[in-house]
PyMOL Python script that loads the backbone (N, CA, C, O; Angstrom):
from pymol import cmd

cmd.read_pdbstr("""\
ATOM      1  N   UNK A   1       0.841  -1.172   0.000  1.00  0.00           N
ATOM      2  CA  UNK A   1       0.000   0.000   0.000  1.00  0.00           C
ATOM      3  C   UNK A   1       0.884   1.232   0.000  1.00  0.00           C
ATOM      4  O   UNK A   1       1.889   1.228   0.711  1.00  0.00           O
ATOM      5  N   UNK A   2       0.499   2.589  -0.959  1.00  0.00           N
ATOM      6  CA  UNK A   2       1.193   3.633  -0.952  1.00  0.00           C
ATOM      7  C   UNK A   2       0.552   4.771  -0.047  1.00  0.00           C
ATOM      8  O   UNK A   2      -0.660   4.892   0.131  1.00  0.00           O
ATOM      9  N   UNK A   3       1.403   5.479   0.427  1.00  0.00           N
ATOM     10  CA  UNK A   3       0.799   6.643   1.063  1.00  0.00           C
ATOM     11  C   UNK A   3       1.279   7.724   0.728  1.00  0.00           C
ATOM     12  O   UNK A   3       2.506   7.797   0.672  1.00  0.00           O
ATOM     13  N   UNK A   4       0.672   8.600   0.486  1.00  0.00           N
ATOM     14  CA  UNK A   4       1.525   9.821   0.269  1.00  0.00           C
ATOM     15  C   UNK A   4       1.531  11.071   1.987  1.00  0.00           C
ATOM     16  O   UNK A   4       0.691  11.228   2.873  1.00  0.00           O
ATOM     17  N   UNK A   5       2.094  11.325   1.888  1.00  0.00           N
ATOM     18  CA  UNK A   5       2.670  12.008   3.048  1.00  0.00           C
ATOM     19  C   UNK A   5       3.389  13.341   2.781  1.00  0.00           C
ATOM     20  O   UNK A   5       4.612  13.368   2.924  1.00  0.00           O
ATOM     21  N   UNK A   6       2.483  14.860   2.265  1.00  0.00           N
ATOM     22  CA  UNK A   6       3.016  16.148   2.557  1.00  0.00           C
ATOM     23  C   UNK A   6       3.914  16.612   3.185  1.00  0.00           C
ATOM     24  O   UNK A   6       4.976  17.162   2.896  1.00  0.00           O
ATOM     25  N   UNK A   7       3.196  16.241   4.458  1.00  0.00           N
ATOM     26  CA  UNK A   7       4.595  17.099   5.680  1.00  0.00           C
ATOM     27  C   UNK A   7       5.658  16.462   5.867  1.00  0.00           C
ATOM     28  O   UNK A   7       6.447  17.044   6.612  1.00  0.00           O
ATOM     29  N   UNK A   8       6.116  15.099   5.323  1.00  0.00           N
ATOM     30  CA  UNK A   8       7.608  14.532   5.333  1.00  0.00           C
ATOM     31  C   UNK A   8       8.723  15.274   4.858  1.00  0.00           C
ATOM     32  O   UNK A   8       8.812  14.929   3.680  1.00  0.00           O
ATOM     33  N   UNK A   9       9.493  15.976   5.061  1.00  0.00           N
ATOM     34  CA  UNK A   9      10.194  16.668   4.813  1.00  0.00           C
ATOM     35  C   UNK A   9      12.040  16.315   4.591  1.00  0.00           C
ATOM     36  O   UNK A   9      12.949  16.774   3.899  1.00  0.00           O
ATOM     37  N   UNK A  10      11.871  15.172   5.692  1.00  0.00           N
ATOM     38  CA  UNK A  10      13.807  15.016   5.878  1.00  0.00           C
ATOM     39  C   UNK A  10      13.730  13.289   5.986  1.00  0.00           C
ATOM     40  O   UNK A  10      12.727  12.650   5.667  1.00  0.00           O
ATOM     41  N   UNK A  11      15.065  12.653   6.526  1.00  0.00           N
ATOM     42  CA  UNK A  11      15.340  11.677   7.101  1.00  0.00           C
ATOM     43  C   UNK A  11      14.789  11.480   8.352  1.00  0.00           C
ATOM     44  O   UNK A  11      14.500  10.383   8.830  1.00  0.00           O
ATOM     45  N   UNK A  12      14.637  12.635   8.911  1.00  0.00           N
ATOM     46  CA  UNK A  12      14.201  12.221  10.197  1.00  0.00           C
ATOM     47  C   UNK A  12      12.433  12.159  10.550  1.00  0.00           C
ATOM     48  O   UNK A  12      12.006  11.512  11.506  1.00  0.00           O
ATOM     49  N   UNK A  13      11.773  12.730   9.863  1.00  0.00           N
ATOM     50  CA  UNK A  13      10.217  12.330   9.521  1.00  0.00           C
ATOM     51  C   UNK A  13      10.509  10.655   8.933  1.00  0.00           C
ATOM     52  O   UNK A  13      10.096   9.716   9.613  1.00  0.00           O
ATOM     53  N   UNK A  14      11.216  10.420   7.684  1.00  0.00           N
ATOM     54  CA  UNK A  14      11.261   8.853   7.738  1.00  0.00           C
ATOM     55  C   UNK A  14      11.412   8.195   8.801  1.00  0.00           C
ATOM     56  O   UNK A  14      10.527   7.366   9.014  1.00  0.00           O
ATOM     57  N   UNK A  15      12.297   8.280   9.612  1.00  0.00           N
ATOM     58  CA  UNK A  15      12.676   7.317  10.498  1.00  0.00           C
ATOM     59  C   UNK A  15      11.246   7.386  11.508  1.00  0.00           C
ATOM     60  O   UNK A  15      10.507   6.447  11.804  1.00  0.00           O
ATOM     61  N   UNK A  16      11.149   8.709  11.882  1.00  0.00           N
ATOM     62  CA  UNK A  16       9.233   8.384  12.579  1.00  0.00           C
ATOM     63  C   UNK A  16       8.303   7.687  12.642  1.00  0.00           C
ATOM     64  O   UNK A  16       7.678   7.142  13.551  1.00  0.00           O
ATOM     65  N   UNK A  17       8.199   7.769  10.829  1.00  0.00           N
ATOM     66  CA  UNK A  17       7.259   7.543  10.475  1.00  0.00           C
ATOM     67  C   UNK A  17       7.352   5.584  10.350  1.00  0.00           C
ATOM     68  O   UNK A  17       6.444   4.764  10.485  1.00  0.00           O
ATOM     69  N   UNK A  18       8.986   5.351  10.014  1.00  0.00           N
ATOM     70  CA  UNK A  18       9.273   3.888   9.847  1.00  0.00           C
ATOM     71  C   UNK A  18       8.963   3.499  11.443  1.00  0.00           C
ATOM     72  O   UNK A  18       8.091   2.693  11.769  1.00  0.00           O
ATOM     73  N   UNK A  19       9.644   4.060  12.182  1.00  0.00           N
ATOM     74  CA  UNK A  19       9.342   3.575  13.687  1.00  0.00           C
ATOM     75  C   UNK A  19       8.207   3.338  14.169  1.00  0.00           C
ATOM     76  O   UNK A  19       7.969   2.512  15.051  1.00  0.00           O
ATOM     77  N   UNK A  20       7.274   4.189  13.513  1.00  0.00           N
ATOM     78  CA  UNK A  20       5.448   4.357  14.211  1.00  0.00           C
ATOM     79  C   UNK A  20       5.425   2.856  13.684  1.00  0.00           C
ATOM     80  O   UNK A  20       5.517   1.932  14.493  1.00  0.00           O
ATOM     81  N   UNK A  21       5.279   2.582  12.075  1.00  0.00           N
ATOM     82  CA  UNK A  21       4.701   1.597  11.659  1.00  0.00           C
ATOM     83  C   UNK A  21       5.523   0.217  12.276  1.00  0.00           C
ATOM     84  O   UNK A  21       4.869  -0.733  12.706  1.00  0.00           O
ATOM     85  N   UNK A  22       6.781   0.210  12.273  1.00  0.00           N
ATOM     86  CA  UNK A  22       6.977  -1.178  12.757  1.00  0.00           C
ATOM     87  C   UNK A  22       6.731  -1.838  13.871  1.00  0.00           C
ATOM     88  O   UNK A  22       6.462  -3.037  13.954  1.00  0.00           O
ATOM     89  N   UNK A  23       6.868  -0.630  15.228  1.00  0.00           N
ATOM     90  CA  UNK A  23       6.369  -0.470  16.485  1.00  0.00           C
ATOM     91  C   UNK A  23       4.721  -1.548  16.240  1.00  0.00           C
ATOM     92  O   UNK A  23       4.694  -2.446  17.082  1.00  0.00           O
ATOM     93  N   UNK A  24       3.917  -1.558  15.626  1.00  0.00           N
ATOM     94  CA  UNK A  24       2.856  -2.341  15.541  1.00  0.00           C
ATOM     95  C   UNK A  24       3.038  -3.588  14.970  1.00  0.00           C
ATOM     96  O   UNK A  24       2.487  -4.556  15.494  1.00  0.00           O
ATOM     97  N   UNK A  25       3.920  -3.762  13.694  1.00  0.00           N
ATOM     98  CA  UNK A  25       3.919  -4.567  12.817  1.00  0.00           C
ATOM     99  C   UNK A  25       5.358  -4.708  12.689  1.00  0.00           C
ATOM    100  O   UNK A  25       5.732  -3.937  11.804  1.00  0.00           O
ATOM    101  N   UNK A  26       6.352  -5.372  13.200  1.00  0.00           N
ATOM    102  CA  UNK A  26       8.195  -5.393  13.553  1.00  0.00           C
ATOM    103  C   UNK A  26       8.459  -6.209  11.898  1.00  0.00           C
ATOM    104  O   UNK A  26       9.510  -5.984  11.299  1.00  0.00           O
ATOM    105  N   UNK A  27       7.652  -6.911  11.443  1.00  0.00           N
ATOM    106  CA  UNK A  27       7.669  -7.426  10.052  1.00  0.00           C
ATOM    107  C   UNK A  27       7.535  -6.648   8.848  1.00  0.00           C
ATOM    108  O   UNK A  27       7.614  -7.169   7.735  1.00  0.00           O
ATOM    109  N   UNK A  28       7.325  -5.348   9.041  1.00  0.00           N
ATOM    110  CA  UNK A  28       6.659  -4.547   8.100  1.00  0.00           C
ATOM    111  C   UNK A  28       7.961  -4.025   7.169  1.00  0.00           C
ATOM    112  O   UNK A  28       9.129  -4.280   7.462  1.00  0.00           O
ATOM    113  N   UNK A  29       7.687  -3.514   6.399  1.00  0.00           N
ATOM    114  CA  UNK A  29       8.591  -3.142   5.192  1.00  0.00           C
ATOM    115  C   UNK A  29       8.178  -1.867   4.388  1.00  0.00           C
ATOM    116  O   UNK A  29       7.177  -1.632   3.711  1.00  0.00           O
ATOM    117  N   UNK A  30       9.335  -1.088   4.704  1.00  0.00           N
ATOM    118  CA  UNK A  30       8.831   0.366   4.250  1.00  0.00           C
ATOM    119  C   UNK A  30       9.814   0.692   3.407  1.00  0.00           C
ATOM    120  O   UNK A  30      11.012   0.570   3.662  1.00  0.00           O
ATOM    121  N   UNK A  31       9.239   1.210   2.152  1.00  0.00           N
ATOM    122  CA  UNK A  31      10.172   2.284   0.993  1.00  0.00           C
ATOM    123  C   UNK A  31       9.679   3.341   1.209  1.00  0.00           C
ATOM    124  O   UNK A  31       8.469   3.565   1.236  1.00  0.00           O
ATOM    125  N   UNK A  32      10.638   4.194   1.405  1.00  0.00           N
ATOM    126  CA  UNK A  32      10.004   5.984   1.883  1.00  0.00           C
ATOM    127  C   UNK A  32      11.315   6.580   1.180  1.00  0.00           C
ATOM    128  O   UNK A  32      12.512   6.410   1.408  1.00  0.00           O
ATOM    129  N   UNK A  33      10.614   7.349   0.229  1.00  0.00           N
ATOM    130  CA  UNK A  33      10.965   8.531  -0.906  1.00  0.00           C
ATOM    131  C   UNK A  33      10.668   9.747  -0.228  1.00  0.00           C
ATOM    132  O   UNK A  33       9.502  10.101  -0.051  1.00  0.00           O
ATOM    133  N   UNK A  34      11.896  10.579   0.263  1.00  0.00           N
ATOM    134  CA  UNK A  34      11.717  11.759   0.969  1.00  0.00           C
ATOM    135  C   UNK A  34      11.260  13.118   0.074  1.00  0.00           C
ATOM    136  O   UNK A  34      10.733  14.100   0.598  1.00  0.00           O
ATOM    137  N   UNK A  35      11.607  12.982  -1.621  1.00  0.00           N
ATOM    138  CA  UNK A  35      11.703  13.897  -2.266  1.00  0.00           C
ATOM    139  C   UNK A  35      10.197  14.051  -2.783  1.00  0.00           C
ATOM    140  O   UNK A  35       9.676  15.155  -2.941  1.00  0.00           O
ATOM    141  N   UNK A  36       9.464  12.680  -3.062  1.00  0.00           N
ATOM    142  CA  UNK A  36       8.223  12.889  -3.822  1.00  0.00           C
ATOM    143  C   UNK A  36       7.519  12.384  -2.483  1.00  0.00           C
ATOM    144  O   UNK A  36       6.378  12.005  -2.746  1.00  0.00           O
ATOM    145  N   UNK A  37       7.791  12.275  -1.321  1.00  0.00           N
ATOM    146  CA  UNK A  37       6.655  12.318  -0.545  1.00  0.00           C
ATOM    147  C   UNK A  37       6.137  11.211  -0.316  1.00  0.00           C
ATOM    148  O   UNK A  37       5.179  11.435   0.423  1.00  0.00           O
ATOM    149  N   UNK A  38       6.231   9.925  -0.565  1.00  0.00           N
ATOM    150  CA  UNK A  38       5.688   8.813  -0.726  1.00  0.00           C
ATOM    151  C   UNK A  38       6.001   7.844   0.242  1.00  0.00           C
ATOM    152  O   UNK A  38       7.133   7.861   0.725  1.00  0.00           O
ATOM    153  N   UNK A  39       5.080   6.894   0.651  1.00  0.00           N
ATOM    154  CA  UNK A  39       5.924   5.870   1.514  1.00  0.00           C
ATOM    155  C   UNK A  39       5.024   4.286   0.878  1.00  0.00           C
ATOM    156  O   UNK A  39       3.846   4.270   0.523  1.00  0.00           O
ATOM    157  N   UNK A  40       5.747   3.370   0.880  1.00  0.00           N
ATOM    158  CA  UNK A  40       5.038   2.108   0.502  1.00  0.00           C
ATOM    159  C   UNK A  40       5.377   1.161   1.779  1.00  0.00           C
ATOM    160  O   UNK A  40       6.435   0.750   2.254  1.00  0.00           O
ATOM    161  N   UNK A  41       4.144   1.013   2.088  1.00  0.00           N
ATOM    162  CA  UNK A  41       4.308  -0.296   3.246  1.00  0.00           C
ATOM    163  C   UNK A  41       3.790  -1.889   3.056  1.00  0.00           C
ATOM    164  O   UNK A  41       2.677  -2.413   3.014  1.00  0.00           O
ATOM    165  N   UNK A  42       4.622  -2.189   3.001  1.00  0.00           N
ATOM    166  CA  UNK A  42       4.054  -4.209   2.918  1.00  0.00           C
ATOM    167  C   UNK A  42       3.881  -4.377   4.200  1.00  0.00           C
ATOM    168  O   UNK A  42       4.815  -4.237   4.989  1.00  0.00           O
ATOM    169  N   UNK A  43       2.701  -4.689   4.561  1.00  0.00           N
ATOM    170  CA  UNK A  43       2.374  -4.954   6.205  1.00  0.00           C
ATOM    171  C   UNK A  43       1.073  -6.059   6.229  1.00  0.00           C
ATOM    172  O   UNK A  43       0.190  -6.047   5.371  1.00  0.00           O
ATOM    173  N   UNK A  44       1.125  -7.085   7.453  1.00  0.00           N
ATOM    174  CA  UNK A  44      -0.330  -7.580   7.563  1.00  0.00           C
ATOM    175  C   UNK A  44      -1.133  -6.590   8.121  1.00  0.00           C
ATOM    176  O   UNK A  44      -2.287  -6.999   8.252  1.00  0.00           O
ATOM    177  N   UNK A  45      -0.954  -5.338   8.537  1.00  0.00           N
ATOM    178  CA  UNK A  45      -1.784  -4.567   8.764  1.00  0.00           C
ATOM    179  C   UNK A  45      -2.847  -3.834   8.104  1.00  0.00           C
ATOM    180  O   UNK A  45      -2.525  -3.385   7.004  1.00  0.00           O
ATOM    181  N   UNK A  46      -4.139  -3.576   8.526  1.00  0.00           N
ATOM    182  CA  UNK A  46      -5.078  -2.856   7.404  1.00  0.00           C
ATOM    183  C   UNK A  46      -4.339  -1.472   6.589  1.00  0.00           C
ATOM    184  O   UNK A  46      -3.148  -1.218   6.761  1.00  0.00           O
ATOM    185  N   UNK A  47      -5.007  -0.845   5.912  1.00  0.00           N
ATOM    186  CA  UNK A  47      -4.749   0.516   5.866  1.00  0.00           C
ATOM    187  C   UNK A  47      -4.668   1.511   6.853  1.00  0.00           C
ATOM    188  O   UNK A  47      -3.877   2.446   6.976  1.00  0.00           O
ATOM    189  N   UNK A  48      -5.865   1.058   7.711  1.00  0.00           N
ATOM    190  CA  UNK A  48      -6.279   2.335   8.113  1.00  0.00           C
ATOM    191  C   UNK A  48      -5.290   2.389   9.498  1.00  0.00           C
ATOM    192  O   UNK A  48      -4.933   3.418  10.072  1.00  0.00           O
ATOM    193  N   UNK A  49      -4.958   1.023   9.863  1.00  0.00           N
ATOM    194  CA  UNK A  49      -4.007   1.194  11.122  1.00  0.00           C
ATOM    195  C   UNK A  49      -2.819   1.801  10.527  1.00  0.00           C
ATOM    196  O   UNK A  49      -2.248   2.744  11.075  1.00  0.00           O
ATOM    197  N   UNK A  50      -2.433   1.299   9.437  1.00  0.00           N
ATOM    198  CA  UNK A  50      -0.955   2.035   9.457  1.00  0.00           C
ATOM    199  C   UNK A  50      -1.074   3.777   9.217  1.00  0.00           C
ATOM    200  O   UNK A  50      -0.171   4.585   9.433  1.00  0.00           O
ATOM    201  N   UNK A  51      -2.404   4.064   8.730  1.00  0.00           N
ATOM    202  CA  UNK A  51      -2.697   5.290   8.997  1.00  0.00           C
ATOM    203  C   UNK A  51      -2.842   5.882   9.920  1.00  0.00           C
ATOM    204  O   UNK A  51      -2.593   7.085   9.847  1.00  0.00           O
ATOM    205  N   UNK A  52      -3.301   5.325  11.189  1.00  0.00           N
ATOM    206  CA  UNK A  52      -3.289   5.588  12.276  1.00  0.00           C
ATOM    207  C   UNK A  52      -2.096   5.834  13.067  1.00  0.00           C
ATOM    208  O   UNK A  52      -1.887   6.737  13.878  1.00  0.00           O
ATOM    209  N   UNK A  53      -1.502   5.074  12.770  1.00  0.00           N
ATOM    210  CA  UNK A  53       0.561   4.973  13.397  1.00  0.00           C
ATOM    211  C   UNK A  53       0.936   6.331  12.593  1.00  0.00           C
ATOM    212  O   UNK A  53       1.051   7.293  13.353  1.00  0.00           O
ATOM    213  N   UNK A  54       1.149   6.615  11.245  1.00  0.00           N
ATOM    214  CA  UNK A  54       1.806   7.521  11.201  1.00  0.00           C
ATOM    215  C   UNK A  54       1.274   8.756  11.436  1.00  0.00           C
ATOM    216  O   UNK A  54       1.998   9.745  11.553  1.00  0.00           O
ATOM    217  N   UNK A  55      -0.228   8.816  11.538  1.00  0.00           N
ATOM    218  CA  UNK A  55      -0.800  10.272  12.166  1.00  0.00           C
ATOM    219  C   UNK A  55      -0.338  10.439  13.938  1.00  0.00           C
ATOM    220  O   UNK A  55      -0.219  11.580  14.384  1.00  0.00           O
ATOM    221  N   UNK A  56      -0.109   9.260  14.832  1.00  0.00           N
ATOM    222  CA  UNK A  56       0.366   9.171  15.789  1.00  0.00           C
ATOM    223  C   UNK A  56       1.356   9.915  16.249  1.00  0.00           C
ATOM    224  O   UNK A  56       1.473  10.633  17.242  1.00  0.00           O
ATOM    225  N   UNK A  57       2.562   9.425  14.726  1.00  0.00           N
ATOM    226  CA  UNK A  57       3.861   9.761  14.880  1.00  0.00           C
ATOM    227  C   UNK A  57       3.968  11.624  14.599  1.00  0.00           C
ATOM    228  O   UNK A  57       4.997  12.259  14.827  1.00  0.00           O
ATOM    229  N   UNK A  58       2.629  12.268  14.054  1.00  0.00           N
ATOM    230  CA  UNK A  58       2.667  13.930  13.669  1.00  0.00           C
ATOM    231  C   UNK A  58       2.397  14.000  12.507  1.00  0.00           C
ATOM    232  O   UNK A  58       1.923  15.071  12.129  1.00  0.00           O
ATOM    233  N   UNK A  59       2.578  12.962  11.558  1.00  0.00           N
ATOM    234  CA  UNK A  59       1.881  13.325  10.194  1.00  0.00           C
ATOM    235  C   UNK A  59       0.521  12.956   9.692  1.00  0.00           C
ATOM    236  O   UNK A  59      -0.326  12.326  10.324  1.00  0.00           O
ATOM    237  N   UNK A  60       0.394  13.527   8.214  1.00  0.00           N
ATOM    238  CA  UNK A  60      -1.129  13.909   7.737  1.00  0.00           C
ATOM    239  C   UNK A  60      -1.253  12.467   6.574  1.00  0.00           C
ATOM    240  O   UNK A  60      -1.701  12.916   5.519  1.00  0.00           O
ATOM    241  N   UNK A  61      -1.105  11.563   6.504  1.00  0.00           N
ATOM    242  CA  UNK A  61      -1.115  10.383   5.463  1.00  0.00           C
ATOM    243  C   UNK A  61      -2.180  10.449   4.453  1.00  0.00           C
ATOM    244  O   UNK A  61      -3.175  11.037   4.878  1.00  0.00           O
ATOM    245  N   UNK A  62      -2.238  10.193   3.720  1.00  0.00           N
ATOM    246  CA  UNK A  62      -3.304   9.609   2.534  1.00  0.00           C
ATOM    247  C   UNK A  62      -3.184   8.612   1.678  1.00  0.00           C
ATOM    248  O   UNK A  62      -2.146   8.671   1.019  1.00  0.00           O
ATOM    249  N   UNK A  63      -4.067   7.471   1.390  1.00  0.00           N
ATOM    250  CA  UNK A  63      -4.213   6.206   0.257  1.00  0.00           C
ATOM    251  C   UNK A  63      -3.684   6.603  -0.556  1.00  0.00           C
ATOM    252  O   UNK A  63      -3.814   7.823  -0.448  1.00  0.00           O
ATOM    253  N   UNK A  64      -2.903   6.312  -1.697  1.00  0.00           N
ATOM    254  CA  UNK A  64      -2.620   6.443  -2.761  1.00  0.00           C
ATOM    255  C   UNK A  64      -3.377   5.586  -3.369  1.00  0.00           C
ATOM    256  O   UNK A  64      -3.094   4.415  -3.119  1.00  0.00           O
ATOM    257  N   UNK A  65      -4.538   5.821  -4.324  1.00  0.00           N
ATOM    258  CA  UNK A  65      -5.015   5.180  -5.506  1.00  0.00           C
ATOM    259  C   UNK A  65      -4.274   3.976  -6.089  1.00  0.00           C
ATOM    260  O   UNK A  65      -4.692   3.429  -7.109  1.00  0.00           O
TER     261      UNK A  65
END
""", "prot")
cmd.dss("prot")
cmd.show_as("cartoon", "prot")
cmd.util.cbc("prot")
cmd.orient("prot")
């Protein structure tokens, strides 16, 4: 699943945002593109939880189509 993510700005919003999600799911697998904003997570988790983790962590997430 892709998310796009506005307010990511640096390395260190990645690492947040990687920490929120694995913190639930330690199996999970994240590609996070700092420049276009994007993050892809392979997780047994729904959507909406891993949406939930990274709004946790301070950011604004959205589905990517």
């Amino acid at each position: 699943m892709e998310f796009e993510i506005p307010d990511m700005s640096c390395g260190g919003c990645a690492n947040a945002i990687t920490r929120a999600v694995t913190e639930l799911d330690p199996a999970a697998k994240l590609d996070v593109d700092v420049p276009v904003k994007i993050v892809t997570v392979t997780s047994r988790l729904p959507p909406d939880r891993v949406i939930r983790a990274i709004e946790a962590a301070g950011f604004h997430p959205s589905l990517k189509d």
